[in-house]
Phi, psi and omega in degrees: 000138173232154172264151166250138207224118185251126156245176173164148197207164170230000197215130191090219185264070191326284153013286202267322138010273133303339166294320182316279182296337166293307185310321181275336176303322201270346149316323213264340205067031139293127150291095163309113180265333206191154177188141194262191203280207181275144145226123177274153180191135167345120153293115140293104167069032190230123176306331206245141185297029185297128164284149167239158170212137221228148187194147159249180186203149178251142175227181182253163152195180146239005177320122134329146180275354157327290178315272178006289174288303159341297210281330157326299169308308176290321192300312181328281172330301188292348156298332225052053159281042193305103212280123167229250185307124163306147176055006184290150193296171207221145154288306163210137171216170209190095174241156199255101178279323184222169181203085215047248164223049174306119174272146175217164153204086171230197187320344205267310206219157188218133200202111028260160184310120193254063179228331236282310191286358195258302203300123146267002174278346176249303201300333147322319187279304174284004188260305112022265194278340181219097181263011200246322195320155194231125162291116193311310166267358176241351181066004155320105147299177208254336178288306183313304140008286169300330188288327201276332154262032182308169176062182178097212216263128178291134190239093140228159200281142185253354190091197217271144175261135161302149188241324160280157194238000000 
């Protein structure tokens, strides 16, 4: 099965940051199938002016998506992440958008993310690794998406991330 993974921070050295959560997923025993570049992009609805920078990744699993969403949440935590303030700046956050082309919806997760088609800050980034993906429920794709949230909030690509320093 494969998942798509929005990552992103905004506080500290954001780089290593991200190197950080790619390194504990596949620690944890996702498999990185795939990862789009770096984006620095505007704060949206977030108190604090912190640029964020942001990326996705498609991984294999065989995690339920539950298991799944646990495992996400503890790397977050072992970021030091602390969930407070809706939009509040962040270390790490690591959200689980799509999960093959699973619909889910109970108290934890909604699947597909259902904030994703609005964001140009996840649609940019995923578009990179799946531009055929499709939202299971309207068949819209992530370009078409992209095309469809244009303007708004600055999204641009910084390029590939190093995984070594």
């Amino acid at each position: 099965m494969y998942g798509y993974i929005g990552l992103g921070t905004n506080l500290g050295d954001r780089r290593d940051r991200l190197r950080a959560g790619l390194a504990e997923m596949e620690n944890r025993g996702l498999e990185l199938v795939d990862r789009s570049s770096v984006w620095e992009t505007e704060p949206v609805h977030c108190p604090a002016p912190l640029w964020f920078l942001n990326m996705a990744v498609r991984v294999r699993t065989a995690a339920p998506p539950l298991e799944l969403l646990d495992l996400l949440l503890e790397i977050e935590r072992g970021a030091g992440r602390v969930r407070g303030a809706p939009n509040a700046p962040r270390t790490l956050d690591l959200d689980l958008l799509l999960l093959d082309d699973l619909q889910w919806r109970d108290s934890r997760l909604c699947l597909p993310h259902p904030r994703m088609w609005q964001r140009r800050f996840v649609l940019e980034p995923l578009r990179e690794i799946g531009p055929d993906l499709r939202d299971p429920v309207s068949g819209v794709s992530v370009a078409r998406a992209c095309e469809l949230v244009r303007g708004g909030a600055v999204v641009r690509r910084l390029g590939p991330l190093e995984l070594a320093v």
